[in-house]
N, C-alpha and C positions, 0 to 999 in steps of 0.2 A: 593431722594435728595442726592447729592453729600457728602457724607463725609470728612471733613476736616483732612487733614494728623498729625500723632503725633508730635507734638511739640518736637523739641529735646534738651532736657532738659543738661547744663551742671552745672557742680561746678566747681571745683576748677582743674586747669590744671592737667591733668594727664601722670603719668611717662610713656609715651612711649617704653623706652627702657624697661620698667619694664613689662609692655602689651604685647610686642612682644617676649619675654623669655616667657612668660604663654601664647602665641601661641605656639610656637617651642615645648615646653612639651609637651603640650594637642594636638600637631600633633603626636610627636615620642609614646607617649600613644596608639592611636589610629593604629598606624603603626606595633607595638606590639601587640598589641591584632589580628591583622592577617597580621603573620609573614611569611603564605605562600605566601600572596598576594604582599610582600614587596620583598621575594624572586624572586619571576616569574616579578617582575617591572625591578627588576635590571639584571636580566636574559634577558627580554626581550630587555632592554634598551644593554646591552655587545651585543647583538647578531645583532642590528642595526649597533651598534659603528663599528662592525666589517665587516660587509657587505660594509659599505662605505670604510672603509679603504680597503678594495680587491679588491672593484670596482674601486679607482683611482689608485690603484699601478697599475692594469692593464692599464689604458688608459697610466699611465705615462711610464709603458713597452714598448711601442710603439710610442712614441712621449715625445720631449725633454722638453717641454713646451706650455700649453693653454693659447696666448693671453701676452704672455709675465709672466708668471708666470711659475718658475719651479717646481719638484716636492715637495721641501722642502718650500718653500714659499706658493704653494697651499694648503701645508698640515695644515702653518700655518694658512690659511684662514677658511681651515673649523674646525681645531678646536675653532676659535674662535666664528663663527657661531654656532657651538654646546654650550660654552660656554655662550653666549647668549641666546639660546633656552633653556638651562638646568637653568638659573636663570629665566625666564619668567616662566617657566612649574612647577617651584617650588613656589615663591612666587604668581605667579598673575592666571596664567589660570586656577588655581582651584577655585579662589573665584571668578573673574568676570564672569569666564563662568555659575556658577549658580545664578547671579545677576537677569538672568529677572523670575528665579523659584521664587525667593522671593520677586519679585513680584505679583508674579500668585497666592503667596499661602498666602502672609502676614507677608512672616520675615521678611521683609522691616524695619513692621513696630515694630518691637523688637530693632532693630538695633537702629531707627528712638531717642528710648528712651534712651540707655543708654550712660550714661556722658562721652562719646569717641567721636572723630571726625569720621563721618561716613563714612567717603571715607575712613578713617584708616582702619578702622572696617571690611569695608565690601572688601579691598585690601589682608589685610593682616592676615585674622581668621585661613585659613586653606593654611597649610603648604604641599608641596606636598616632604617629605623626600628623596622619592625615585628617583627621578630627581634630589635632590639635591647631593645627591652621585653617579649621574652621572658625577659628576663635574671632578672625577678622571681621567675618561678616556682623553675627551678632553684635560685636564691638561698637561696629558702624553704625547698625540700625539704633545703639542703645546712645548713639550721640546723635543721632537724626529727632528720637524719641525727645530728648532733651529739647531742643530745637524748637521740636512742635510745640512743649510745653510753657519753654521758656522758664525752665526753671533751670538756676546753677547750684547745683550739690557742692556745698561746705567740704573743708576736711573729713569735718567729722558724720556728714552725710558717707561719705565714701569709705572711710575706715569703717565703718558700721553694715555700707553695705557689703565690702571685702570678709570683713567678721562673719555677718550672716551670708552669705555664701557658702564657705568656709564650712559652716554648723550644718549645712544643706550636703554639701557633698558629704561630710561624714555621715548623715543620716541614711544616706542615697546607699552608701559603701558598707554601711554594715548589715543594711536590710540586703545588699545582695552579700556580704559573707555568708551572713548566718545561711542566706539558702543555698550558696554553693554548698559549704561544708553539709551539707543532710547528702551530698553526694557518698560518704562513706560510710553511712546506714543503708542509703537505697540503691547504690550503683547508680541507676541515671536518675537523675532529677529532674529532666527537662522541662518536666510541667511546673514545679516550684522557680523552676530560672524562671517560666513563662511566665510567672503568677507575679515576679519583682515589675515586670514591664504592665504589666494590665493593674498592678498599684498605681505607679506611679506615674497613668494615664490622668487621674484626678488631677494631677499639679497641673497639668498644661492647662487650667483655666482658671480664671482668679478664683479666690473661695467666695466671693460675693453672689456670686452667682448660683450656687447651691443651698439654697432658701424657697419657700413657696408649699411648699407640702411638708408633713409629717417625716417621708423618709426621707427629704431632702436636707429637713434642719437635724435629723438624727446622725448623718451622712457628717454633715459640716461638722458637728460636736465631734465624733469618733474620729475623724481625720483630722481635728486640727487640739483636741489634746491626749488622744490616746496616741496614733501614730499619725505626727501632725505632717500627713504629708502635703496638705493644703496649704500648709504655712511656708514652705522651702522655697517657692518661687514668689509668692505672693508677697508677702513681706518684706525682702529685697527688694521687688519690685517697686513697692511703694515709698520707700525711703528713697531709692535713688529720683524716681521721678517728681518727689518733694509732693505725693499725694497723704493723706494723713492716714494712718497707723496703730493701730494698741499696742502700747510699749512692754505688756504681760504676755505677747507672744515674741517676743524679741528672746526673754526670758523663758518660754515656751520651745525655743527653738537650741537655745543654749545649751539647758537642763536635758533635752532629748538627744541631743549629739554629745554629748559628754555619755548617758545610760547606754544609750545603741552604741557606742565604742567600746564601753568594757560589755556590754552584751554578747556582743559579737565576737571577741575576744574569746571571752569564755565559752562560746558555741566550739569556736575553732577549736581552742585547746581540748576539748571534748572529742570532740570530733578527730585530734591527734592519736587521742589515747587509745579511744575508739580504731584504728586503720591497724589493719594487721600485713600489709604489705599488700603487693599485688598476687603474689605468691600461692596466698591464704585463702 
């Protein structure tokens, strides 16, 4: 007979900000305790950074600009793609990606009990540090990029692009909930995690550049206002490097991280109701 799922039991509102500092600790704990593996992360992670950065000086060696992007303006674009990826790979892809194991084994139902918001819980437990001090590099290129362009970003250039950012992780974050959680309809989901990464392979190039044929301008339409994943780094991008911008996807980008959060939400809580324990 089916088993009825844990009740999830609360009291009295709990200090988030106070929760998420005793994550961040009990991550850098754990980071310390294997500090060779912390080393070789950020080793490995410097020796990617840099492989792209030689790979596009080259192509920009030989060509003035991709698509109407120079080489100080494209540099701004992927380091803010890196920027993006390096806050996804730190707070979220470590705990959703083990979302359907606990499933399979029962931490579900641990979480299930204690007086936290479970989508809190199971978003933000485990910190990935060493991604998160990836942030330098990108940081850098993304003042190098300026450099190149000669352009200085206003307050309100940078509030804007802090904002859209912002609207891009949330977007990033709820297209991988919703496919964690189909973890407690299908038991594994591997192929749907694999399907969030072969998405959001389109970001890594401007959207200018998906034009030229029929499926190409069909491609750019369905990716930048059904799921505007074209817009999450592109857009940033070109505000911060002061290159010019449609201000209807600003609002494009807004409108879609505000729907994919209660989207996603409402997947989850589905998907709560849905979990009959590991038991079952």
């Amino acid at each position: 007979m089916k088993s009825s799922p844990p009740v999830e039991t609360r009291t009295a509102s709990p200090d988030y900000l106070r929760v998420l500092r005793t994550f961040v600790v009990n991550s850098l704990v754990r980071e310390m305790q294997f500090r060779g593996n912390f080393v070789i992360e950020l080793l490995t992670h410097g020796f990617w950074f840099t492989m792209q950065v030689v790979l596009f000086r080259v192509i920009f060696g030989n060509v003035n600009s991709v698509n109407g992007w120079s080489r100080g303006e494209y540099f701004g674009f992927m380091a803010t793609a890196m920027i993006l990826n390096a806050l996804m790979e730190t707070f979220f892809v470590p705990n959703l990606a083990s979302l359907s194991e606990m499933v399979r084994t029962g931490g579900l139902d641990f979480a299930l009990l204690k007086p936290i918001d479970t989508q809190f819980l199971v978003s933000f437990e485990k910190l990935d540090l060493g991604a998160f001090f990836q942030l330098l590099l990108p940081g850098g290129l993304l003042g190098y990029s300026l450099m190149q362009t000669g352009h200085v970003p206003g307050l309100g250039d940078v509030a804007l692009y802090l904002a859209l950012l912002f609207f891009s992780v949330a977007i990033y974050y709820s297209l991988m909930l919703i496919f964690a959680s189909t973890s407690v309809w299908l038991g594994r989901n591997q192929g749907l995690y694999e399907f969030w990464f072969y998405i959001t392979i389109f970001a890594r190039y401007p959207r200018d550049i998906y034009r030229g044929s029929v499926a190409a301008d069909a491609l750019r339409f369905g990716f930048s206002f059904v799921l505007p994943i074209l817009l999450v780094v592109t857009v940033p991008a070109q505000v911060i490097v002061g290159k010019a911008f449609e201000p209807r996807f600003v609002l494009v980008l807004g409108g879609a991280a505000v729907v994919s959060l209660v989207l996603s939400r409402w997947v989850f809580h589905r998907a709560l109701r849905a979990y009959g324990s590991a038991s079952s």
